[in-house]
C-alpha positions in Angstrom: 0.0 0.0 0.0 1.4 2.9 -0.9 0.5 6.7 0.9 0.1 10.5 -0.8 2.1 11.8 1.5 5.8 11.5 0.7 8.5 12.4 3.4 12.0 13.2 2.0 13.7 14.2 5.7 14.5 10.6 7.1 15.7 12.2 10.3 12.6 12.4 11.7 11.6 9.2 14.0 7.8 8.3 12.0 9.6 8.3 8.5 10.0 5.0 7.6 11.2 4.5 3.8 9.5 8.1 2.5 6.3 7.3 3.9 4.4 8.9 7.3 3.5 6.4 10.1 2.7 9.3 12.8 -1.3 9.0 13.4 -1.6 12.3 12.3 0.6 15.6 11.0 0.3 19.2 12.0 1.3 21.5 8.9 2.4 25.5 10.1 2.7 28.2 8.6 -0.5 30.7 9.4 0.5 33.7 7.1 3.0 32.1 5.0 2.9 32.9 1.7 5.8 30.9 0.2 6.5 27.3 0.9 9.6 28.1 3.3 7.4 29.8 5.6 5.5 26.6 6.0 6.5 23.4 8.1 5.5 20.3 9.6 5.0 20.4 13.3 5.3 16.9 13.8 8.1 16.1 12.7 10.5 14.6 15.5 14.2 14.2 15.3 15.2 10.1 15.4 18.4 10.4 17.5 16.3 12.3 20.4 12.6 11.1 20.4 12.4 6.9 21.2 9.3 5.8 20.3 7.4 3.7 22.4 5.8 0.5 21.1 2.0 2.8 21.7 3.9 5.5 19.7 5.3 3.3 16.4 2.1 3.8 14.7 1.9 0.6 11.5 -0.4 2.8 9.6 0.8 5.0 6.7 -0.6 8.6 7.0 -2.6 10.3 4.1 -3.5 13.7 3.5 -7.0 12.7 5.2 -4.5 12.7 8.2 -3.0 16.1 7.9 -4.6 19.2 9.7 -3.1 22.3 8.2 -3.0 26.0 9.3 -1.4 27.6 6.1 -4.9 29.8 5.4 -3.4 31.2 2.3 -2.8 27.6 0.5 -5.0 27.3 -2.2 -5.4 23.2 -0.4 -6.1 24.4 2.3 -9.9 23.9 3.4 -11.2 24.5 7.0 -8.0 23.4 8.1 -7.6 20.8 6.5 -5.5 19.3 3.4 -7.3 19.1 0.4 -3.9 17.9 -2.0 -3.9 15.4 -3.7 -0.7 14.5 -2.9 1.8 16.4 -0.1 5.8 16.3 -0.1 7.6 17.2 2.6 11.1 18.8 2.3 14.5 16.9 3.3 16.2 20.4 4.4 13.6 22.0 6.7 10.4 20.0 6.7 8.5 22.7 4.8 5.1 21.8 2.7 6.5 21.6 -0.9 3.3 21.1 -1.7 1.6 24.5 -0.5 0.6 27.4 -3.4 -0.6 30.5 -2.4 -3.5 31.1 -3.3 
């Protein structure tokens, strides 16, 4: 099975192979108008956040998953992610997917 949410950082702790297993991802970025202004909230860095067995979520996470408060993305829709698919970026977790609207 294969998600629409693609993860390039593999630092962070619920990236497994590109994909998302955290239950569900906070994007930021409330005025940002350009997609380094944007970033994900949820990320959590490997070598400093363990996971517990309750934590190591099995499921992959969507954009169904992905509550968003960029109000100028054009996917953005009552906070939520409307995308068809969503990258986030290796060098500082931003939303590559977010266009102003």
């Amino acid at each position: 099975m294969q998600s629409n949410l693609n993860c390039s950082d593999n630092t962070c702790a619920f990236n497994k192979s590109g994909s998302c297993y955290a239950s569900h991802i906070k994007i930021e970025g409330f005025d940002a108008c350009i997609t380094p202004e944007t970033y994900c909230d949820s990320f959590r860095d490997a070598h400093s956040f363990n996971l517990s067995s309750s934590d190591d979520n099995t499921s992959l996470t969507g954009t169904q998953n992905i509550s968003c408060s960029a109000i100028n993305c054009k996917y953005n829709f009552s906070g939520g992610c409307g995308a068809s698919n969503v990258q986030i970026n290796l060098e500082n977790d931003s939303c590559e997917t977010f266009q102003a609207k």
